[in-house]
TIKOL-501372 format. One record per residue (C-alpha): residue number from 1; chain; x, z, y. Coordinates in Angstrom, 2 decimals. Last residue first. Layout:
<rs>
{r NUM A {X Z Y}}
...
</rs>
This chain:
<rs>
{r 431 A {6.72 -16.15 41.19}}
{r 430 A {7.83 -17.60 45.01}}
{r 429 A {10.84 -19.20 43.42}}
{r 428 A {9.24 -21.15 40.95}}
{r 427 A {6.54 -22.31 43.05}}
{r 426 A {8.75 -24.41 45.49}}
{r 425 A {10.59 -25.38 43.31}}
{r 424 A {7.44 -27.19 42.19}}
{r 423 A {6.39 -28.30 44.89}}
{r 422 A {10.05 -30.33 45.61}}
{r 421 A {9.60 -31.62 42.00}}
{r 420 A {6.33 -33.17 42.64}}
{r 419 A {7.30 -34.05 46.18}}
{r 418 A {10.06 -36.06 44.63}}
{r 417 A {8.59 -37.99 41.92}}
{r 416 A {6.00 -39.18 44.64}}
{r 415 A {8.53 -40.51 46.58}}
{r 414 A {10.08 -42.11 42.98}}
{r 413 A {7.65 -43.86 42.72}}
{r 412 A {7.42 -45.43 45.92}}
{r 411 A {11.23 -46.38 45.59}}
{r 410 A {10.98 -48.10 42.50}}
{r 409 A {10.05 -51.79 42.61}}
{r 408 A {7.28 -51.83 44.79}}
{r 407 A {9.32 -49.94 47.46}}
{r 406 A {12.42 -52.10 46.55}}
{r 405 A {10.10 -55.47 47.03}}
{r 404 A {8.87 -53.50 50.59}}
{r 403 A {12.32 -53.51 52.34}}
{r 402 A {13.26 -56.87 50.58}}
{r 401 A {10.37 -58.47 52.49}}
{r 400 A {7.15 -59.48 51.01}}
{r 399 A {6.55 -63.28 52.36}}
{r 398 A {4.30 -64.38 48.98}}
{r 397 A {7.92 -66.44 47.62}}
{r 396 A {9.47 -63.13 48.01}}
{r 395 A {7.12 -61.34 45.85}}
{r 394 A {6.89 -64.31 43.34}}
{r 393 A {11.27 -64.72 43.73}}
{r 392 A {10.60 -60.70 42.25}}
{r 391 A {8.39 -61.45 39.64}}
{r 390 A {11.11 -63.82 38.64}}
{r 389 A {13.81 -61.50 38.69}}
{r 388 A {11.88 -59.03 36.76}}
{r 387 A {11.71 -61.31 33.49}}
{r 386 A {14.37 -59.62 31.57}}
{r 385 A {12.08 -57.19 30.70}}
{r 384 A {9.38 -59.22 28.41}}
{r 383 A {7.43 -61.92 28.77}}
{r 382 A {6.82 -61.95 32.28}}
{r 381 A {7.11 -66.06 33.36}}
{r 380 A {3.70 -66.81 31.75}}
{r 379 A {1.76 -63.73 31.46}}
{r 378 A {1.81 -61.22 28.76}}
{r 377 A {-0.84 -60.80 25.79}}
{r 376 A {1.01 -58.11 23.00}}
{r 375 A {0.57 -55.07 25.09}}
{r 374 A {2.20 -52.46 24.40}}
{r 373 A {5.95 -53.12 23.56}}
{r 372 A {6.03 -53.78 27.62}}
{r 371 A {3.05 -51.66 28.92}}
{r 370 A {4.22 -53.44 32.68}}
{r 369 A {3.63 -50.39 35.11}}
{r 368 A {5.34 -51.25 38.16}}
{r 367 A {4.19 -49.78 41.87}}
{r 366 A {2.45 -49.63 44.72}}
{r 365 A {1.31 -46.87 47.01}}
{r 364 A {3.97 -47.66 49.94}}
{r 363 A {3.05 -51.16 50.04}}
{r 362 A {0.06 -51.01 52.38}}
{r 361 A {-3.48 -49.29 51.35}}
{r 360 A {-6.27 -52.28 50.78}}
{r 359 A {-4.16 -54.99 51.80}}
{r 358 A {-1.19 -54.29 49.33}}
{r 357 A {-3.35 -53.08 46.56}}
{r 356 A {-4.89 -56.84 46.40}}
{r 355 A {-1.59 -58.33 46.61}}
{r 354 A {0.04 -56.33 44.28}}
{r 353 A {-2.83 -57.78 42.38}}
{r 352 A {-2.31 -61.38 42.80}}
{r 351 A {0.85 -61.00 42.06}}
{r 350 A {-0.10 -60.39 38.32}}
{r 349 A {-2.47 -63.41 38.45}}
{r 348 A {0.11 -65.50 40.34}}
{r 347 A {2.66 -64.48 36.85}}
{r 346 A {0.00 -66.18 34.68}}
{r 345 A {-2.81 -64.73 32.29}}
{r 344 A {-3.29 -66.10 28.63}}
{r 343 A {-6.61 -67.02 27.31}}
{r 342 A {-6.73 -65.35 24.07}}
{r 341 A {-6.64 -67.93 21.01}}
{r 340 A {-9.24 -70.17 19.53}}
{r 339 A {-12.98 -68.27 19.13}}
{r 338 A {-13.93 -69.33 15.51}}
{r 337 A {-10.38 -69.06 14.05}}
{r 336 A {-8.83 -66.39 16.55}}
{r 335 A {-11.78 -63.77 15.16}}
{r 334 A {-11.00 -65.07 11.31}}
{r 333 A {-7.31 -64.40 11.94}}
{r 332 A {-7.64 -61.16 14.31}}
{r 331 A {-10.28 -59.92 11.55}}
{r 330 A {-6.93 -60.00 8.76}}
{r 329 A {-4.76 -58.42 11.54}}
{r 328 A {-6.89 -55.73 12.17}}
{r 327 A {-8.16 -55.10 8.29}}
{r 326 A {-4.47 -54.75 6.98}}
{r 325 A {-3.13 -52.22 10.30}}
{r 324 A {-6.44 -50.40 9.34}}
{r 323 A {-5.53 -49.83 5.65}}
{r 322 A {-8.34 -51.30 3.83}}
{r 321 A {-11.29 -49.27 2.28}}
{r 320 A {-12.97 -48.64 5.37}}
{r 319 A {-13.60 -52.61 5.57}}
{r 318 A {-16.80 -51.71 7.78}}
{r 317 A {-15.41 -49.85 9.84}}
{r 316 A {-12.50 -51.73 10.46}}
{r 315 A {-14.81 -55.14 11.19}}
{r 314 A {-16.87 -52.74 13.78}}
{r 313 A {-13.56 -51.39 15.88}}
{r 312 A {-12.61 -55.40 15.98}}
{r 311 A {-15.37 -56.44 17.29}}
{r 310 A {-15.20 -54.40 20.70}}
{r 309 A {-11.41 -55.27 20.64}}
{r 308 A {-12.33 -59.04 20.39}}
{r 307 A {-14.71 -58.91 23.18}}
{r 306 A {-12.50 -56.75 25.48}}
{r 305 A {-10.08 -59.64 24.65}}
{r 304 A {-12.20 -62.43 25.40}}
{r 303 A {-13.44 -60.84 28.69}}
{r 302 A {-10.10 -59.69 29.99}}
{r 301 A {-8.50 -63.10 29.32}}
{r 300 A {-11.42 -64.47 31.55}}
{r 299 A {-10.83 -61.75 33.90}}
{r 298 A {-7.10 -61.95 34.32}}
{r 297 A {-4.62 -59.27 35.43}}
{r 296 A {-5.68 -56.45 33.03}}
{r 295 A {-6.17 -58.35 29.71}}
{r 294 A {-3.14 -60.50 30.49}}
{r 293 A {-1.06 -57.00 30.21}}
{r 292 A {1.39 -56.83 33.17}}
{r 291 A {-0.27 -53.54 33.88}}
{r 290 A {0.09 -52.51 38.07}}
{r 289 A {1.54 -48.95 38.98}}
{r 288 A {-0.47 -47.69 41.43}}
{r 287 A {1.33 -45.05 43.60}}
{r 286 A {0.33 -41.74 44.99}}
{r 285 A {0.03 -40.31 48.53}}
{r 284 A {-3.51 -38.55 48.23}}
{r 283 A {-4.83 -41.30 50.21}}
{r 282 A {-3.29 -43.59 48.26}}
{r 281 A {-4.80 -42.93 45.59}}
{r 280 A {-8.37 -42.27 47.69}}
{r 279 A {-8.10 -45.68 48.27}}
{r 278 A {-6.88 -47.02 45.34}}
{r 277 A {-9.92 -45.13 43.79}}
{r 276 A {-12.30 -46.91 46.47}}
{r 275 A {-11.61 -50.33 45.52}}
{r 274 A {-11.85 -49.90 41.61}}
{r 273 A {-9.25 -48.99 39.27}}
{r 272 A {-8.74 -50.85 35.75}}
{r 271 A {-9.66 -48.79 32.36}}
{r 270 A {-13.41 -48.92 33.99}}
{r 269 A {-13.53 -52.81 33.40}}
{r 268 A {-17.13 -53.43 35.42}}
{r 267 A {-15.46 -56.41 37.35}}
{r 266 A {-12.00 -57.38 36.02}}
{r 265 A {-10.29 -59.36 39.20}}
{r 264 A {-11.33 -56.32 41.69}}
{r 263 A {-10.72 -53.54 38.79}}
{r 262 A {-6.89 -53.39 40.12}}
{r 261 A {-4.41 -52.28 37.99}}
{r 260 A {-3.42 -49.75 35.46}}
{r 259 A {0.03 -48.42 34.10}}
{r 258 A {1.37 -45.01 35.64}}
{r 257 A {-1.31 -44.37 37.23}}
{r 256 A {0.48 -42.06 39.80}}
{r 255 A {-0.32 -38.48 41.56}}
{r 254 A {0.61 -37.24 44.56}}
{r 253 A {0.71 -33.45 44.73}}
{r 252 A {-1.82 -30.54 45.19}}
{r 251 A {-4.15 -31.92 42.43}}
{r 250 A {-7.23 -30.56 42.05}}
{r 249 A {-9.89 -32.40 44.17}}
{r 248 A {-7.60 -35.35 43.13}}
{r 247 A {-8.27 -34.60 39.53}}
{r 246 A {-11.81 -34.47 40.24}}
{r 245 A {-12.05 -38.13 41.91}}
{r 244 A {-9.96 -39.39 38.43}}
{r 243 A {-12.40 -37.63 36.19}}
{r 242 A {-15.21 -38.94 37.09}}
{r 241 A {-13.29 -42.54 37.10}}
{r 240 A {-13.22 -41.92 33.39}}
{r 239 A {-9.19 -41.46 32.86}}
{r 238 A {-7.35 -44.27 31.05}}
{r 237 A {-4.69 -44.06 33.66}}
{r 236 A {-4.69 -40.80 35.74}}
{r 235 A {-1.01 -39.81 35.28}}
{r 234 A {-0.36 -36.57 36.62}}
{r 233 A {3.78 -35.80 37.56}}
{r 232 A {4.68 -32.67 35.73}}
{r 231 A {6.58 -30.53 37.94}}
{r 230 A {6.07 -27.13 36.13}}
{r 229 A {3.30 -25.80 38.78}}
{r 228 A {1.53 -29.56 39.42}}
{r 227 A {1.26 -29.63 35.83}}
{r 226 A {-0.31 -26.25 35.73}}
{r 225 A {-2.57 -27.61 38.83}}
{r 224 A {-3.93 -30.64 36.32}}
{r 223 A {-4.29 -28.33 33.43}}
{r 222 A {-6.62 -25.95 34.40}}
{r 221 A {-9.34 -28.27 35.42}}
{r 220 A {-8.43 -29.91 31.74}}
{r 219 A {-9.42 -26.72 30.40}}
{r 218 A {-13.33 -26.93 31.97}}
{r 217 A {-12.79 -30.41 30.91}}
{r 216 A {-12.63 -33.14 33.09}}
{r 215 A {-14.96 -36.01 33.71}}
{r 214 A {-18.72 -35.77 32.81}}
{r 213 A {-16.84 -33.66 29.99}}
{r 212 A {-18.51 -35.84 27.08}}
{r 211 A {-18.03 -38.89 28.37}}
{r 210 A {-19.39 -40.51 24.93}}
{r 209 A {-18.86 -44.20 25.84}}
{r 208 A {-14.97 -43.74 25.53}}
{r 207 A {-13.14 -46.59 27.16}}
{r 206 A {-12.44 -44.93 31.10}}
{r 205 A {-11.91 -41.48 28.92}}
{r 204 A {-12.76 -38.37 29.37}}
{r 203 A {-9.89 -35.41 30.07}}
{r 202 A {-8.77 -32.67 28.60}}
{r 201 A {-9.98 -31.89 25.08}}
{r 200 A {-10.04 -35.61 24.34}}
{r 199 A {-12.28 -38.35 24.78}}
{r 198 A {-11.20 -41.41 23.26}}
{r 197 A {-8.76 -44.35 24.23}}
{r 196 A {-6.36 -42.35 26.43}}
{r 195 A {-6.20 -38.79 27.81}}
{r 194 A {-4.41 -36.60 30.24}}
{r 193 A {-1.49 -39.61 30.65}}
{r 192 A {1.17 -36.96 31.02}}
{r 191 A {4.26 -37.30 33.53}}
{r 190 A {7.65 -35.86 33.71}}
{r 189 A {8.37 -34.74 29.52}}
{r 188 A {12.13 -34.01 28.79}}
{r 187 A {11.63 -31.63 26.19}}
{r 186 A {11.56 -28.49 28.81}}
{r 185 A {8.53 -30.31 30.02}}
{r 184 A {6.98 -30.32 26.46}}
{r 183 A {7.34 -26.77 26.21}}
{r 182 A {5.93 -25.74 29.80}}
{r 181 A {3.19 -27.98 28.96}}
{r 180 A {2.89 -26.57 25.60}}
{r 179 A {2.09 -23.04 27.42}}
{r 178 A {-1.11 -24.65 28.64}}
{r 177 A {-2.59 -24.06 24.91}}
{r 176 A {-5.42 -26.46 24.32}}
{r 175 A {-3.09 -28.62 21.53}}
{r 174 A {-0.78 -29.92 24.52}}
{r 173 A {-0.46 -32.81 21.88}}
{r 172 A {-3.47 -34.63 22.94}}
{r 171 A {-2.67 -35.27 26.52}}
{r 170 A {-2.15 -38.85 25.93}}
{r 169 A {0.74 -41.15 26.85}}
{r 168 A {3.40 -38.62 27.46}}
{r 167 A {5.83 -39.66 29.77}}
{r 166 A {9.69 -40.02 29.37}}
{r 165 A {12.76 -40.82 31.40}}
{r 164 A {15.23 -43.00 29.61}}
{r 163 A {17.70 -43.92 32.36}}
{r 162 A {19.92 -46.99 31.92}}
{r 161 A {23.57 -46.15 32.75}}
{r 160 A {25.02 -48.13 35.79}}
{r 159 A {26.54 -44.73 37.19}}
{r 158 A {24.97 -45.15 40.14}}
{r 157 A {21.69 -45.76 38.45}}
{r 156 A {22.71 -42.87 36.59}}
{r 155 A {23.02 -40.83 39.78}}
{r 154 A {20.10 -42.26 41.03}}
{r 153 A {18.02 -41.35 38.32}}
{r 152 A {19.40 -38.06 37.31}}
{r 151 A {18.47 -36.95 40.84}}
{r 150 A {15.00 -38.05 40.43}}
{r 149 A {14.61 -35.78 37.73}}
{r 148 A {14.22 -35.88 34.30}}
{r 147 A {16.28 -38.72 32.85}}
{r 146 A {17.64 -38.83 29.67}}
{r 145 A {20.83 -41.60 29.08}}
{r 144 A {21.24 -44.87 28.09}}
{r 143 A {24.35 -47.58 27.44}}
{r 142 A {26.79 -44.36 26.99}}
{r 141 A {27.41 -45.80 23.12}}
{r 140 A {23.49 -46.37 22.66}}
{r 139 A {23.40 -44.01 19.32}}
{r 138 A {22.72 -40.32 20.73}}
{r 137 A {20.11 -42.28 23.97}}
{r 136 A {18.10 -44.25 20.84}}
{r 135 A {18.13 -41.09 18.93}}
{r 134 A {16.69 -39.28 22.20}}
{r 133 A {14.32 -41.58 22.21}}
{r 132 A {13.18 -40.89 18.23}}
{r 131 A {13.12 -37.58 18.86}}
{r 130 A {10.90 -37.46 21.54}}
{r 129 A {8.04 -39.81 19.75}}
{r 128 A {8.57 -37.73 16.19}}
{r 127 A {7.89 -34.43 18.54}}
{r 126 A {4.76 -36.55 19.84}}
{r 125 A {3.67 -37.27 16.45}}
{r 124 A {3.65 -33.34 15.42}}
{r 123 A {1.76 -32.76 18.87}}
{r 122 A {-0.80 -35.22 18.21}}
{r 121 A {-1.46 -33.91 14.28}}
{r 120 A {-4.28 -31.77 14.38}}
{r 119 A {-6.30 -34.51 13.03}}
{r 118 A {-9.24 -34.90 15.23}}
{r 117 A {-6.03 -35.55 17.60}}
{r 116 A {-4.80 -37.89 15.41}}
{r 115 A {-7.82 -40.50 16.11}}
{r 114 A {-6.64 -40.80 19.86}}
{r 113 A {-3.59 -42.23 18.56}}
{r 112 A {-0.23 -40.79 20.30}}
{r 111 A {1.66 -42.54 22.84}}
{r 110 A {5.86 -41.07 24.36}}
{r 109 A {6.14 -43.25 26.92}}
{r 108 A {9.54 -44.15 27.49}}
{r 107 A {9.57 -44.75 31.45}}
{r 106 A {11.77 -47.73 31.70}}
{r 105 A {14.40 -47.11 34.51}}
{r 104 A {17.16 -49.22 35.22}}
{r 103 A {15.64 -53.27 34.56}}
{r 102 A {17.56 -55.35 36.34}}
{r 101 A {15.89 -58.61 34.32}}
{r 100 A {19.22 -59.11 32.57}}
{r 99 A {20.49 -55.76 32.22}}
{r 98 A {17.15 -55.02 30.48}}
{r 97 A {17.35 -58.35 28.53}}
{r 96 A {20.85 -56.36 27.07}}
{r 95 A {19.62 -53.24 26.37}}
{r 94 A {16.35 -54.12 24.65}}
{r 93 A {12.78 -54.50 25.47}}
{r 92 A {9.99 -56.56 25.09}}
{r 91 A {9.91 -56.41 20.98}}
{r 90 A {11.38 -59.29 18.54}}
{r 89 A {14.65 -60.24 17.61}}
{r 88 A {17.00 -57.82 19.49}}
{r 87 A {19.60 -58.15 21.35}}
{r 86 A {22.06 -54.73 21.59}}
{r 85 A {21.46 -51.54 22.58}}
{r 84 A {17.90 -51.43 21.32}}
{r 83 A {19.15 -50.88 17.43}}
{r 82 A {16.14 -50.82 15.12}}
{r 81 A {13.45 -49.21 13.74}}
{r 80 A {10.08 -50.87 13.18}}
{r 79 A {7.16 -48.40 12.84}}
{r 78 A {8.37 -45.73 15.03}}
{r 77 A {10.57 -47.88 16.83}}
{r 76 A {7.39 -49.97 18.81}}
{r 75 A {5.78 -46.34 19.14}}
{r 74 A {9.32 -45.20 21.05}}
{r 73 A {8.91 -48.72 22.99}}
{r 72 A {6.18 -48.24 24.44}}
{r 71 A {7.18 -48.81 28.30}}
{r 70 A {5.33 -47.82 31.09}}
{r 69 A {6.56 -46.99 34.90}}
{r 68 A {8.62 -49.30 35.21}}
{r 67 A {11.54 -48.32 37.59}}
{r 66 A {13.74 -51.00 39.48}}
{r 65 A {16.40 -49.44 41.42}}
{r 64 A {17.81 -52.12 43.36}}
{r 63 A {20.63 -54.17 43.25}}
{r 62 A {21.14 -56.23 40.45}}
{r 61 A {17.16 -57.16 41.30}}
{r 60 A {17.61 -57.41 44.82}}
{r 59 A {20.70 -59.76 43.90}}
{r 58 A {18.56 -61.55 41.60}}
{r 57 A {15.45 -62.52 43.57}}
{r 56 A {17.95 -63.55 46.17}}
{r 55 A {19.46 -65.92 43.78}}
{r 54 A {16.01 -67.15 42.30}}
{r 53 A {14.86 -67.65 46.32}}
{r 52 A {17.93 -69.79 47.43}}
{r 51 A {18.26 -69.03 50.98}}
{r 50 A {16.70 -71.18 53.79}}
{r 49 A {19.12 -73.24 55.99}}
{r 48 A {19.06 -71.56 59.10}}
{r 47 A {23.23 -72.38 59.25}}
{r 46 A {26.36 -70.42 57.84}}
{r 45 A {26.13 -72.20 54.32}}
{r 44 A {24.68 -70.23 51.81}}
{r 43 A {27.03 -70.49 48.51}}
{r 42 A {29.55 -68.06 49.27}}
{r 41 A {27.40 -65.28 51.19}}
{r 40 A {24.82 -65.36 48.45}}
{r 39 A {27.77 -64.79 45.79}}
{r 38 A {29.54 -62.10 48.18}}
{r 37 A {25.91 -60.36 48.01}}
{r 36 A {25.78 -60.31 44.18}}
{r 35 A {29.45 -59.31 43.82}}
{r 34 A {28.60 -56.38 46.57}}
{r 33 A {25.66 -55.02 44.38}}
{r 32 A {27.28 -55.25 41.22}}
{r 31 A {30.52 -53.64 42.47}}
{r 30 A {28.01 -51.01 43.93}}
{r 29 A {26.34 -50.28 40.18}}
{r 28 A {29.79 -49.90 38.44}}
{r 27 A {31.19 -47.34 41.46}}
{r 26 A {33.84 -48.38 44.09}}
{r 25 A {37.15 -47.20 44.00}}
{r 24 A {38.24 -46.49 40.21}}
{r 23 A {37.24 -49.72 39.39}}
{r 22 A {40.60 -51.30 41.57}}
{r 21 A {39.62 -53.15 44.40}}
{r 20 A {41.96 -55.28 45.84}}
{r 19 A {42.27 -58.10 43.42}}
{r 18 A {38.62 -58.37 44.10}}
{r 17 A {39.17 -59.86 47.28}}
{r 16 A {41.35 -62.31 46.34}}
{r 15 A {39.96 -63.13 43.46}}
{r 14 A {36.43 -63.99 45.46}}
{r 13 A {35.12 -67.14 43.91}}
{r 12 A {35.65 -65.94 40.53}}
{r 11 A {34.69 -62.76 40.97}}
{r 10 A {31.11 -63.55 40.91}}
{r 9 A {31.01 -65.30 37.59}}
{r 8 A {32.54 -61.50 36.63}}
{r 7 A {29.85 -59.80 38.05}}
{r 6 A {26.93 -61.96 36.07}}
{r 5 A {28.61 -62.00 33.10}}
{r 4 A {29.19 -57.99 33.28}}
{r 3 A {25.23 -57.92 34.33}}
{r 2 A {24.48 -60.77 31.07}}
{r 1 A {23.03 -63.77 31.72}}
</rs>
């Protein structure tokens, strides 16, 4: 069901009401909000009678501001264009599933391959990455629009426009010159991933053996209070944990892991946090934003795919002479032949981390991070965007109340999104 569907359903048991309000007087995102609570108020009878959990799960979804804080869809386009403003076939994402689920703001994350960097071409691919959002902004008809600033958020939230912000998964591009990050901020850029599956001139990384830096590098120590300068929010996702404790010596900000969760259900998984780096997250003021990936929330789908992965990197060495898209899916085949399919993770599994972050720091330091269009194992119940509703009836079905489901939802990020701005203005006019 559409938003528009979803209003005018609404309307129909309030005409008279309705009949009053022209759209001039109320904005698109508040006649949403008021259609959803007239809709509760109509079919709740005025007793203790408990209310319908799926319909309450949709009103906070219709109206809240519901930011994830990872979605690859720019990568997804890259290799498979196609219009997101309307349904498409295959993918996580699109414009109408988004207005579904409640979906406002997906972070566009803007990924390049480790390997490229050896390359010299990660900030060529991360140009093609930008351009390729703002061609999905130029074509959507109004539907999306760049975000980069809180402000823009609320006021296209307001506005019901979906806001594009956009994050760069992997430091790679800044090339070793700290005036990229100035360039890739004035691009649109609000948070950067310092590194991903390999080492890189930044940062180590949580899957790279070869920690090279034994955490950051001696130019990744200047990075991390540059971005803190420009407003750049630091994401410490695929970090080595060495790394994360030093970027929090650093940092003068919150930061945000912008899509990781909680090492407690994957023991020895370094790309997940531990116990004591929520802790010290949250002691900084940041926000976890939890993976919906089945590999994250679920240790026996974690185990088969870390296995698969591990066997995978050998089968494309050795079969050098295929295209490595061609040997992937042809060792996928044989590897899904002996082994059966990846175990696949539910929506308690997901919750089950929220839950985990929720009674080690409280619910101001948690957050969405789903790796939609990245991830190709997702629970039962969150298969792509429009499923928010139902993660939300979880939340409410676990006792959160709608106070803390909008924190979760968007509200801690975008805290943290505000005292990175707010320092940074705050260095711009004392230079």
């Amino acid at each position: 069901m559409t938003e528009m569907d979803f209003l005018r359903g609404n309307m129909v048991t309030m005409p008279a009401l309705f009949k009053q309000l022209s759209p001039e007087s109320m904005s698109y995102r508040t006649a949403i909000l008021l259609s959803s609570i007239l809709a509760l108020g109509a079919c709740q009878p005025a007793s203790d009678t408990p209310p319908d959990l799926a319909e309450e799960a949709r009103r906070i979804a219709q109206g809240s501001i519901i930011i994830d804080g990872h979605v690859d869809l720019p990568y997804r386009l890259e290799s498979k264009p196609e219009d997101v403003s309307v349904r498409t076939e295959g993918g996580h994402f699109d414009y109408p599933r988004a207005r579904e689920g409640g979906l406002d703001v997906p972070f566009m994350s803007i990924y390049t391959p480790a390997a490229l960097e050896a390359e010299g071409k990660s900030y060529a691919k991360a140009e093609e990455l930008i351009e390729i959002v703002r061609k999905v902004v130029d074509d959507s008809d109004g539907k999306f629009a760049i975000a980069t600033s809180p402000g823009d958020v609320r006021q296209q939230f307001e506005d019901g426009i979906i806001s594009l912000p956009m994050g760069m998964e992997n430091g790679a591009p800044i090339d070793g010159d700290l005036a990229n990050l100035q360039y890739f901020f004035d691009r649109g850029i609000r948070y950067i991933t310092l590194t991903h599956s390999l080492s890189n001139h930044i940062s180590d990384s949580s899957f790279d053996e070869n920690k090279q830096w034994g955490g950051l590098s001696e130019f990744g120590a200047q990075v991390v209070p540059e971005m803190n300068r420009l407003g750049i929010m630091v994401d410490i996702s695929h970090v080595s944990d060495e790394a994360f404790w030093q970027v929090l010596d650093l940092t003068a900000v919150p930061v945000i892991a912008s899509h990781s969760s909680a090492r407690h259900f994957t023991p020895g998984w370094e790309r997940n946090m531990g116990d004591e780096m929520i802790k010290g997250l949250a002691e900084n003021g940041g926000v976890i934003m939890i993976n919906f990936g089945s590999a994250f929330v679920n240790e026996a789908a974690n185990e088969y795919l870390s296995a698969r992965w591990a066997e995978a990197l050998g089968y494309v060495g050795e079969h050098s002479d295929l295209p490595p898209a061609t040997a992937i899916k042809e060792f996928n085949a044989k590897w899904e032949a002996e082994h059966g399919p990846a175990p696949t993770a539910s929506l308690d599994d997901v919750l089950d981390h929220f839950d985990h972050v929720v009674s080690l720091v409280g619910v101001d330091h948690v957050g969405i991070g789903s790796d939609y269009d990245g991830v190709t194992e997702l629970p039962e119940g969150l298969e792509d965007v429009s499923t928010f509703p139902d993660l939300i009836e979880g939340l409410l079905r676990r006792g959160y109340s709608e106070a803390d489901i909008r924190k979760i939802l968007g509200e801690n990020l975008l805290r943290v999104w505000d005292a990175v701005e707010a320092y940074a203005a705050t260095k711009s006019t004392s230079t």
